[in-house]
C-alpha positions in Angstrom: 50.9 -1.8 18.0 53.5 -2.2 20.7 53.9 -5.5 22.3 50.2 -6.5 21.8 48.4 -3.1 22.2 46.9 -0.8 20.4 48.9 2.3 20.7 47.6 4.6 17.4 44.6 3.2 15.2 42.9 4.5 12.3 40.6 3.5 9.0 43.0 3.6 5.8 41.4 3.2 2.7 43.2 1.0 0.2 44.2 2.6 -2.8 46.5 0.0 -4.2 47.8 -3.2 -3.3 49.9 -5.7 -5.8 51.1 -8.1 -3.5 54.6 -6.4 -3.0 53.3 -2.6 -2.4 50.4 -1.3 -0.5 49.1 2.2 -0.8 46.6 3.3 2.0 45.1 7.0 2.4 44.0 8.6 5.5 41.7 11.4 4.9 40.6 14.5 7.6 38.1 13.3 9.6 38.8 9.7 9.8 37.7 8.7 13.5 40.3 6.3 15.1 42.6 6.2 18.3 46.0 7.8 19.5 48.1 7.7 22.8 48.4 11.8 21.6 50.9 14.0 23.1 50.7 15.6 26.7 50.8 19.1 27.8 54.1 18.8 27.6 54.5 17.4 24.5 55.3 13.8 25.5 53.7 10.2 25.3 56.1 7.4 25.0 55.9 7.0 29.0 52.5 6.1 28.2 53.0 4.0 25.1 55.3 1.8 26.7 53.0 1.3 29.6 49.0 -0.7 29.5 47.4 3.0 29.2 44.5 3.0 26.6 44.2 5.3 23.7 41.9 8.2 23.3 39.5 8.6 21.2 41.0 11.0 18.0 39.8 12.4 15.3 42.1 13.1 12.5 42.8 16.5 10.8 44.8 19.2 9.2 46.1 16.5 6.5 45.5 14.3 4.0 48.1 10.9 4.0 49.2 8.9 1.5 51.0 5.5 3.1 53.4 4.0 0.2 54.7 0.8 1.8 56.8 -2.4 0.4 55.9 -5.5 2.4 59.2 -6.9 4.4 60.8 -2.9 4.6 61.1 -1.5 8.2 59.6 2.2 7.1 56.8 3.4 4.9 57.2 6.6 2.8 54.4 9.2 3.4 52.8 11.8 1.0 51.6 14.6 3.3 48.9 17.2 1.6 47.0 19.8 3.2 42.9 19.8 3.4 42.7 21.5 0.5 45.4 19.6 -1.8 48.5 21.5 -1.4 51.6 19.0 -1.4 53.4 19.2 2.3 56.2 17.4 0.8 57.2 13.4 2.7 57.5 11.9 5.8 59.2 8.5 6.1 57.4 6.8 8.9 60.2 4.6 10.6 58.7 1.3 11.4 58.3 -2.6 12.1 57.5 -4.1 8.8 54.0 -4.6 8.1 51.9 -7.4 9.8 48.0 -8.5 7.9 45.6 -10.7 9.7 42.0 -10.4 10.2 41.8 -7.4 7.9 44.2 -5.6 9.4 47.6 -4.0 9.1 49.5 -3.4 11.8 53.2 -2.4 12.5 55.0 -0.8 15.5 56.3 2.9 15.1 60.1 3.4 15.8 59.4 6.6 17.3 62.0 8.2 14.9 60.8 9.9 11.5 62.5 12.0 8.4 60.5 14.8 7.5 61.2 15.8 3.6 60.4 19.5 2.1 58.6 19.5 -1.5 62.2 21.3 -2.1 64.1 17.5 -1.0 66.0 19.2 2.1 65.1 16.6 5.2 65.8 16.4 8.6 64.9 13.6 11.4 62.1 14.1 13.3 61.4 13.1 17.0 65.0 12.7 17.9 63.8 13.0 21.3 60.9 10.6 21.6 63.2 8.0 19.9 65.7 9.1 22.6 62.9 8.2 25.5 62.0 5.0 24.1 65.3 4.2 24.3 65.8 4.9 28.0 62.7 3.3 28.7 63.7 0.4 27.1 61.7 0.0 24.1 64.2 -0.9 21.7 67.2 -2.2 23.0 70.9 -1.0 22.0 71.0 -3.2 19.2 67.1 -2.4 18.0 67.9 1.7 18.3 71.2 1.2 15.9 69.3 -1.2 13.3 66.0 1.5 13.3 68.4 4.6 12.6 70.4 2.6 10.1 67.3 1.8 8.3 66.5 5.6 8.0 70.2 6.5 6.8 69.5 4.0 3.7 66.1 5.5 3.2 67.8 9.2 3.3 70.7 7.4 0.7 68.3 6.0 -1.1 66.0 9.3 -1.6 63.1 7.1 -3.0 61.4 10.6 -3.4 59.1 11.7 -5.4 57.7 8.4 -5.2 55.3 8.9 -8.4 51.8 9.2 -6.2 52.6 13.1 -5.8 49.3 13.9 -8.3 46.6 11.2 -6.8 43.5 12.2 -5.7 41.0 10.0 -3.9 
C-alpha cells in the first residue's frame, strides 16, 4: 500500500503465525496485482501517483515471507520453481498492518539481496533514490529506512531456520 492504494497485491498462504511472527508463502502462479516496471525499467513515478495496478501473475520463484510484527522489514527466502535455494532478500518496509483479513505494509523501495554464500548487497539504490526526489519519504523517513537495513545487515538474522520447508 502507499497512502491508501493498492500498489502490489497478492494471495499469501499462511504458513505460521504465533502472535509475534508470521510466515506467509507465495507460490508461482499466484494471480494478484503489480504497478510492474516500464520499458525502461521504472515505476515509482507511477506508484506515487493514483495509476491502478495491472493484472500479474507471479513466477520464476517460490517466497517465503518471515516477518516480526512491529519490525520495519521482512526477511525473505527466495527458491526457484523447482526448489533450489536462491539465497535472502530482506524486503525493506512499513511494519505490518491486519484488518479485514489482510496484511498490508508499504515497501521502502530499498532491498538487501543475500547469496546462499552470506555475501549481500542493496538492491534498488536507484528506485529508493526516485522515491526520494519524488517525495515519498521525506529526509528524515529515507535516513530511518536505510538505518533499518544497516541493523538488519549487522544483525545477519540469516539462515533464518525455514531454509528446508516445503509447502
Amino acid at each position: 500500500m502507499y497512502r491508501g492504494r493498492v500498489r502490489w497485491a497478492f494471495p499469501w498462504r499462511v504458513v505460521a503465525d504465533d502472535g509475534e511472527l508470521v510466515v506467509l508463502h507465495l507460490a508461482p502462479g499466484a494471480e494478484g496485482v503489480s504497478m510492474g516496471r516500464d520499458e525502461n525499467g521504472r515505476y515509482i513515478d507511477r506508484w506515487i501517483t493514483d495509476e491502478a495496478p495491472r493484472p500479474y501473475t507471479w513466477h520464476t520463484q517460490h517466497v517465503l515471507s518471515v516477518t516480526r510484527r512491529g519490525e520495519a522489514h521482512s526477511r525473505w527466502l527466495l527458491w526457484s520453481e523447482e526448489w533450489e535455494f536462491r539465497g535472502w532478500y530482506v524486503q525493506l518496509q512499513a511494519p505490518l498492518v491486519e484488518h479485514d483479513g489482510a496484511i498490508e505494509t508499504t515497501d521502502h523501495a530499498l532491498d538487501i539481496v543475500v547469496r546462499p554464500d552470506g555475501h549481500w548487497y542493496w538492491k534498488d539504490e536507484d528506485d529508493f533514490a526516485e522515491a526520494r526526489a519524488l517525495g515519498a519519504f521525506s529526509d528524515e523517513e529515507a535516513a530511518a529506512i536505510r538505518a533499518e537495513g544497516e541493523r538488519v545487515i549487522a544483525e545477519r538474522p540469516w539462515p533464518t531456520g525455514w531454509e528446508d520447508w516445503r509447502p
